[in-house]
BASE-746201 format. One record per atom (N, C-alpha, C): chain; x, y, z. Coordinates in Angstrom, 3 decimals, padded with zeros to 6 digits. Each point is the difference from the previous one (the first is absolute). Layout:
BEGIN
chaine / x / y / z
A / X / Y / Z .
...
END
This chain:
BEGIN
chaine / x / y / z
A / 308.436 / 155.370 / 011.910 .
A / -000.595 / 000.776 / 001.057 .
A / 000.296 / 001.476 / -000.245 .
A / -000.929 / 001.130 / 000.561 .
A / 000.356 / 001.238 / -000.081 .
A / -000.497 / 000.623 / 001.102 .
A / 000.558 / 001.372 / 000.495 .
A / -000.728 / 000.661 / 000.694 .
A / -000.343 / 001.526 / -000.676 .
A / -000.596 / 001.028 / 001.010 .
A / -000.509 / 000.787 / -000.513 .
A / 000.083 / 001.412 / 000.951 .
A / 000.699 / 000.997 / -000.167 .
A / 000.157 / 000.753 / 000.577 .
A / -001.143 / 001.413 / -000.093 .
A / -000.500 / -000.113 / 000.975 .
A / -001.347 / 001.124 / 000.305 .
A / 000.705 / 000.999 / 000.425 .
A / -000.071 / 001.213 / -000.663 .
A / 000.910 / 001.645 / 000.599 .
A / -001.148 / 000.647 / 000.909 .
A / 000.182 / 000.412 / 001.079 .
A / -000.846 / 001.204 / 000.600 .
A / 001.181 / 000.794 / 000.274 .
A / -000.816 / 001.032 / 000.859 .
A / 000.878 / 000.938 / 000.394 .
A / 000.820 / -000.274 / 000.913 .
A / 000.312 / -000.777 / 001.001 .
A / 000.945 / -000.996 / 000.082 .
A / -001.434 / -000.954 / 001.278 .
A / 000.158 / -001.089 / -000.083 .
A / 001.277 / -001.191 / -000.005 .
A / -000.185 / -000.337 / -001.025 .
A / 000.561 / -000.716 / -001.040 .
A / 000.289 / -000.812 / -001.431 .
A / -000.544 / -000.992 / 000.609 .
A / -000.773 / -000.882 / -000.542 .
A / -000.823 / -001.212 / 000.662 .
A / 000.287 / -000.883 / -001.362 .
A / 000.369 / -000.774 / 000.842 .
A / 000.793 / -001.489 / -001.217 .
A / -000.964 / -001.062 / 000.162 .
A / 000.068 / -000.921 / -000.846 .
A / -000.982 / -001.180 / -000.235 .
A / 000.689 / -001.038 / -000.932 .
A / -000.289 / -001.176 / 000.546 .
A / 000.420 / -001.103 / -001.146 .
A / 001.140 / -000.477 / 000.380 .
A / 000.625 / -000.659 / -000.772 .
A / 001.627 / -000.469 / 000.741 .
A / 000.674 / 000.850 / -000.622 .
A / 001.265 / 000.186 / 000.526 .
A / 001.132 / 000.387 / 000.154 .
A / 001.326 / -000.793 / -000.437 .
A / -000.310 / -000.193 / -001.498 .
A / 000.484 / -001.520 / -000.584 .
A / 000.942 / 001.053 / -000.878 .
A / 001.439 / -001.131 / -000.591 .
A / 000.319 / 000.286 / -001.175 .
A / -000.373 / 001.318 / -001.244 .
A / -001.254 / -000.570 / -000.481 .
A / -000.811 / 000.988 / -000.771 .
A / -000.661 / 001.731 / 000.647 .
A / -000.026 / -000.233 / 001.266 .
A / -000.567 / 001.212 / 000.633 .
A / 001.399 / 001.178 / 000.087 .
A / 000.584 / -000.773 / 000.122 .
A / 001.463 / 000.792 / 000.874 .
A / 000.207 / 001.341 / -000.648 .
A / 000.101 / 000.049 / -001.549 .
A / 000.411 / 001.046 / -000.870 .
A / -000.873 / 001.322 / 000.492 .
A / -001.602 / -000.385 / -000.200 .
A / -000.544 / 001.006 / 000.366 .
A / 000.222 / 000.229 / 001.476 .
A / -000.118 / -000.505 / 001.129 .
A / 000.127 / 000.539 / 001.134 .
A / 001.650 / 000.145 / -000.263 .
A / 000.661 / 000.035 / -000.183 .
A / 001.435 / 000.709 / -000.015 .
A / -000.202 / 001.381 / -000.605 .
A / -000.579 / 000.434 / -001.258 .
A / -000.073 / 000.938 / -000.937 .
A / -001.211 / 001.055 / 000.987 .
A / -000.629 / -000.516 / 000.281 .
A / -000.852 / 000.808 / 001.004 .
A / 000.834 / 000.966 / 001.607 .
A / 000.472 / -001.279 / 001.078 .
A / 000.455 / 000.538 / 000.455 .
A / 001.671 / 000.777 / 000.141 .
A / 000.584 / -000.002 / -001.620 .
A / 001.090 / 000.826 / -000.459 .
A / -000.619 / 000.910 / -000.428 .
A / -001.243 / 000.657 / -000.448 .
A / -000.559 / 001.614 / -000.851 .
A / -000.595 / 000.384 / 001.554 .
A / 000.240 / 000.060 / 001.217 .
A / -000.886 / 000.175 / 000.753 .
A / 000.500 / 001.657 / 000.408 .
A / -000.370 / 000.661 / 000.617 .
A / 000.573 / 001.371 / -000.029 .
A / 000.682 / 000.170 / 001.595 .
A / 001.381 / 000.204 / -000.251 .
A / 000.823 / 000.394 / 000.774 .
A / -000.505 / 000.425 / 001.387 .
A / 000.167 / -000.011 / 001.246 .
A / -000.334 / 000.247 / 001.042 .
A / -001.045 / -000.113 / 000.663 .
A / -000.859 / -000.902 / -000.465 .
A / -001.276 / -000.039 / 000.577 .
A / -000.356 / -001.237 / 000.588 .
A / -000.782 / -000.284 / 000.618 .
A / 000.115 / -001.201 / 001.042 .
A / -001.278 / -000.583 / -000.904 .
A / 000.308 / -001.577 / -000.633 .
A / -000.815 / -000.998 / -000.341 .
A / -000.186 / -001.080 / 000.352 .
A / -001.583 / -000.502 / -000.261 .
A / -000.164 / -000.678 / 001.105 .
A / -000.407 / -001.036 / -000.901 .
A / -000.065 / -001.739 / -000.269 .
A / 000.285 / -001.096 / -000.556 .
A / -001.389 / -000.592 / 000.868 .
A / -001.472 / -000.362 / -000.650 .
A / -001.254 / -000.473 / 000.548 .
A / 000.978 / -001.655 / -000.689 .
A / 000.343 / -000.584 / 000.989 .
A / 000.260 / -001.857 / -000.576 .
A / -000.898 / -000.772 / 000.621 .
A / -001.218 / 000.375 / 000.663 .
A / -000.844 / -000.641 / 000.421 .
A / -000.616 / -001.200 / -000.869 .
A / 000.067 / 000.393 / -001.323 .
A / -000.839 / -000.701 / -001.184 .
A / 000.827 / -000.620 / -000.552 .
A / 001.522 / -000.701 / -000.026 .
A / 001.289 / -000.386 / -000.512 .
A / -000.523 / -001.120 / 000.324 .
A / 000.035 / -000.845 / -000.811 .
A / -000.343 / -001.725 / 000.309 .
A / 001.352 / -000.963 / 000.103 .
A / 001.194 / 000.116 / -000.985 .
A / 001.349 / -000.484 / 000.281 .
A / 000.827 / 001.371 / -000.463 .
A / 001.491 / -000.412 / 000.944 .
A / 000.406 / 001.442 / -000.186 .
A / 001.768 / -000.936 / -000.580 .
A / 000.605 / 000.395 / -001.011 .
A / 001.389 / -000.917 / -000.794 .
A / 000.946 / 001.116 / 001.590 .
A / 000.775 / -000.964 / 000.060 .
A / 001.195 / 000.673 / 000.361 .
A / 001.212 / 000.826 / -000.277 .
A / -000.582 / 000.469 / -001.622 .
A / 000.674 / 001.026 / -000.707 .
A / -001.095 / 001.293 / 000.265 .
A / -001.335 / -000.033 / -000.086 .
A / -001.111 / 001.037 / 000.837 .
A / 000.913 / 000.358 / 001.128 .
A / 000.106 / -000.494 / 000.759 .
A / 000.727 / 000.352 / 001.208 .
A / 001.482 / 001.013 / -000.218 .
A / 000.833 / -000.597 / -000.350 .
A / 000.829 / 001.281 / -000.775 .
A / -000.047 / 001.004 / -000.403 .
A / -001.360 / 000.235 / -000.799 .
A / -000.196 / 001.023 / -000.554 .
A / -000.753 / 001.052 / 001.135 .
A / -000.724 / -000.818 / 000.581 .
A / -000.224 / 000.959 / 001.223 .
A / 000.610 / 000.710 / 000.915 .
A / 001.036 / -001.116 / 000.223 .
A / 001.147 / 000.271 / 000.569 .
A / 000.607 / 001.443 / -000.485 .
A / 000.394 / 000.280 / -001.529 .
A / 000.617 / 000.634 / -000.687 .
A / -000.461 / 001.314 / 000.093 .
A / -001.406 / -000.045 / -000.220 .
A / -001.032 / 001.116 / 000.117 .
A / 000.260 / 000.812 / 000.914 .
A / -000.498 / -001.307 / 001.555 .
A / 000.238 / 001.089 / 001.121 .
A / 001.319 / 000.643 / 000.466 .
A / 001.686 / -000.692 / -000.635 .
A / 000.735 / 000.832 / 000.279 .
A / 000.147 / 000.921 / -001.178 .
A / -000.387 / 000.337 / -001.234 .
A / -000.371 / 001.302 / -000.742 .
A / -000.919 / 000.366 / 000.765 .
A / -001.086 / 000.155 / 000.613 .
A / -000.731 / 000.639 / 000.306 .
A / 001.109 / 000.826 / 001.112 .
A / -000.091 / -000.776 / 001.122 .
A / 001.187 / 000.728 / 001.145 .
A / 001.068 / 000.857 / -000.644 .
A / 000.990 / -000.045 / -000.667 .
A / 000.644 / 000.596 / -000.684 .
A / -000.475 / 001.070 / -000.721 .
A / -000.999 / -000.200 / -000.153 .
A / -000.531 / 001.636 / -000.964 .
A / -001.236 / 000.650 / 000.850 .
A / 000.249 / -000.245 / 001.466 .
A / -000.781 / 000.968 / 000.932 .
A / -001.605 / -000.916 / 000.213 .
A / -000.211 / -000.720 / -000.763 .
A / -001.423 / -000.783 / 000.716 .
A / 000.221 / -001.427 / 000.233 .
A / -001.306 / -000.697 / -000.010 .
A / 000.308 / -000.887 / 001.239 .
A / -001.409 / -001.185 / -001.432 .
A / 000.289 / -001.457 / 000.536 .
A / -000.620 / -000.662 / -000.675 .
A / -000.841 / -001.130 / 001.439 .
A / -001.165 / -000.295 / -000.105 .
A / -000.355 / -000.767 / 000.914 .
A / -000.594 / -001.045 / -000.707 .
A / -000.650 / -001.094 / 000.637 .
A / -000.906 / -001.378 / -000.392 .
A / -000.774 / 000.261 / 000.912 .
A / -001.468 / 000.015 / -000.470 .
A / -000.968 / 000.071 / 000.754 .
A / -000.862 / -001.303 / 000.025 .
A / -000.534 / -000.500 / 001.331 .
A / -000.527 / -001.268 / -000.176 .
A / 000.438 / -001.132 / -001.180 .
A / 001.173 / -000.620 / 000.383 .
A / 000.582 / -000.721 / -000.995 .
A / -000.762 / -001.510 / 000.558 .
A / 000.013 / -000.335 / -001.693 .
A / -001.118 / -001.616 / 000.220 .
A / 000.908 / -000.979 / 000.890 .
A / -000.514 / -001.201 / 000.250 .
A / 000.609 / -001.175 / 000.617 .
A / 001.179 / -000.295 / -001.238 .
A / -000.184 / -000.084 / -001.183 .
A / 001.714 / -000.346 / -000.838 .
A / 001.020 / 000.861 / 000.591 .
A / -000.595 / 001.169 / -000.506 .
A / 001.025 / 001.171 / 000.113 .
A / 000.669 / -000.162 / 001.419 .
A / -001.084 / 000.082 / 000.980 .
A / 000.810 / 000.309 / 001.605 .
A / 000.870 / -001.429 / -000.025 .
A / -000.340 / -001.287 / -000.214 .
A / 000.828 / -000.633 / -000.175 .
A / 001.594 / -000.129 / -000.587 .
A / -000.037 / 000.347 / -001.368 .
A / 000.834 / 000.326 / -000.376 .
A / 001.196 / 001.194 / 000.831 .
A / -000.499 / 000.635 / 000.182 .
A / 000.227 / 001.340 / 000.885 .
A / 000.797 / -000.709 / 001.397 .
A / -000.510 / -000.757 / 000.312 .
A / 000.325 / -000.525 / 001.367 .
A / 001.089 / -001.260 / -000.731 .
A / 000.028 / -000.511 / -000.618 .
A / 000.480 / -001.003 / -000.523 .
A / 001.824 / 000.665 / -000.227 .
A / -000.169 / 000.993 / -000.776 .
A / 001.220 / 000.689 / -000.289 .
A / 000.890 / 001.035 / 000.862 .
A / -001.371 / -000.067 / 000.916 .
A / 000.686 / 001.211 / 000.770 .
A / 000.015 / 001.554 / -000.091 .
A / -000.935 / -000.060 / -001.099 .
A / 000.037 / 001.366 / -000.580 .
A / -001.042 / 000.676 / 000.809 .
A / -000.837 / -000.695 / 001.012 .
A / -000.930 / 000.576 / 000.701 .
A / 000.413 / 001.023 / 000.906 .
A / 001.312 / 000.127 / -000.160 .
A / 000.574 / 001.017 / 001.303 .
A / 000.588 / 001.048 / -000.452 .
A / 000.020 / -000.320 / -001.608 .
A / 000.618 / 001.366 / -000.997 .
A / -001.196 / 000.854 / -000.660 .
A / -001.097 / -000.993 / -000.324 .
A / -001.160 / 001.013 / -000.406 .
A / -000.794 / 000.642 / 001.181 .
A / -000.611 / 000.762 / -000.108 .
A / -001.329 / 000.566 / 000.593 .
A / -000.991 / -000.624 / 000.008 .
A / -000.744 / -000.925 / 000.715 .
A / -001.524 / -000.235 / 000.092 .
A / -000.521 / 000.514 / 000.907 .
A / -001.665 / 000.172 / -001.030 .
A / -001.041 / 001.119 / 000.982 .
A / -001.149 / -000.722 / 000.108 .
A / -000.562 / 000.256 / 000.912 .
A / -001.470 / -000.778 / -000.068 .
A / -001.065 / 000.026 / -000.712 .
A / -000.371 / 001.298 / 000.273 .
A / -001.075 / 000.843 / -000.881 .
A / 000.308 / 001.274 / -000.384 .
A / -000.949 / 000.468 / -000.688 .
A / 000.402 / 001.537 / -000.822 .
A / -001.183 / 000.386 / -000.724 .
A / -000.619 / 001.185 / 000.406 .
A / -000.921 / 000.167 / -001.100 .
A / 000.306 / 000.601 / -001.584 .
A / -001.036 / -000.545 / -000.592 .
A / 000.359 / 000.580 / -001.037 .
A / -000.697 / 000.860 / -000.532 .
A / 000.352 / 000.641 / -001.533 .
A / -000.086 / 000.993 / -000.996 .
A / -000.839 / -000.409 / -000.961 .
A / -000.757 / 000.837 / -000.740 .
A / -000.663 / -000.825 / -001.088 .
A / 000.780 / -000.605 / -001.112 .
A / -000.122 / -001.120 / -000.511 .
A / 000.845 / -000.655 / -000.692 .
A / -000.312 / 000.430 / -001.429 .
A / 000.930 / -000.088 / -000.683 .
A / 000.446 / 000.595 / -001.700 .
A / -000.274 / -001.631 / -000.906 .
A / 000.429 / 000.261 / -001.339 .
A / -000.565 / -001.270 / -000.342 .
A / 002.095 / -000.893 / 000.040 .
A / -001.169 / -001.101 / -000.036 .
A / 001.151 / -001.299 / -000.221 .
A / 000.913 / -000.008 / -000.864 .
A / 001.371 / -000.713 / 000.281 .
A / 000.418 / -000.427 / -001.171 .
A / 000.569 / -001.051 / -000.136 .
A / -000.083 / -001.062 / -000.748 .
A / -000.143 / -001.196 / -000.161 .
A / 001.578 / -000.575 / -000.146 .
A / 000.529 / -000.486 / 000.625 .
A / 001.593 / -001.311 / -000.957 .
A / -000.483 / -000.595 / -000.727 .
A / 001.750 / -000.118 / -000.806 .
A / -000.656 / -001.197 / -000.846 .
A / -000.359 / -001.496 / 000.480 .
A / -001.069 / -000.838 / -000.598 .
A / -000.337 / -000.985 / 000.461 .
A / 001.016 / -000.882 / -000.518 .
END
């Protein structure tokens, strides 16, 4: 399985699962992200989300806090909010409902 991370100007809009194989790139993505700025995570399109995904989100949003910005989940799918609720982590991340967006930049693919 893979997913696929779409860049706009923000929200980052994710797709695909959130497996094993995905993790590297969404880790490597949201570690180059630029210091203080508030990003926003489209998981609407996340079909299964690993419970190491979750960590890393986790991780993100307290680097993000720590270096002056802020990390949210916007419309997170039925896995994700599950998961989310499952761990408990639903009360440590940010979820948002909606958000408009930016014109989107091109894709970039995990490995499959």
């Amino acid at each position: 399985m893979h997913a696929q991370l779409k860049l706009t100007t923000r929200p980052i809009t994710v797709t695909g699962s959130l497996d094993l194989t995905a993790l590297p790139a969404l880790r490597a993505r949201l570690s180059a992200l630029t210091p203080g700025t508030r990003v926003t995570l489209d998981l609407s399109a996340v079909t299964a989300c690993d419970h190491r995904a979750l960590g890393i989100l986790l991780a993100a949003a307290r680097r993000a806090r720590n270096r002056g910005g802020a990390l949210e989940l916007l419309t997170p799918s039925a896995p994700v909010l599950d998961a989310l609720t499952a761990t408990g982590l639903i009360r440590l991340l940010p979820v948002v409902a909606d958000r408009t967006t930016d014109s989107p930049e091109p894709e970039i693919a995990t490995a499959a």
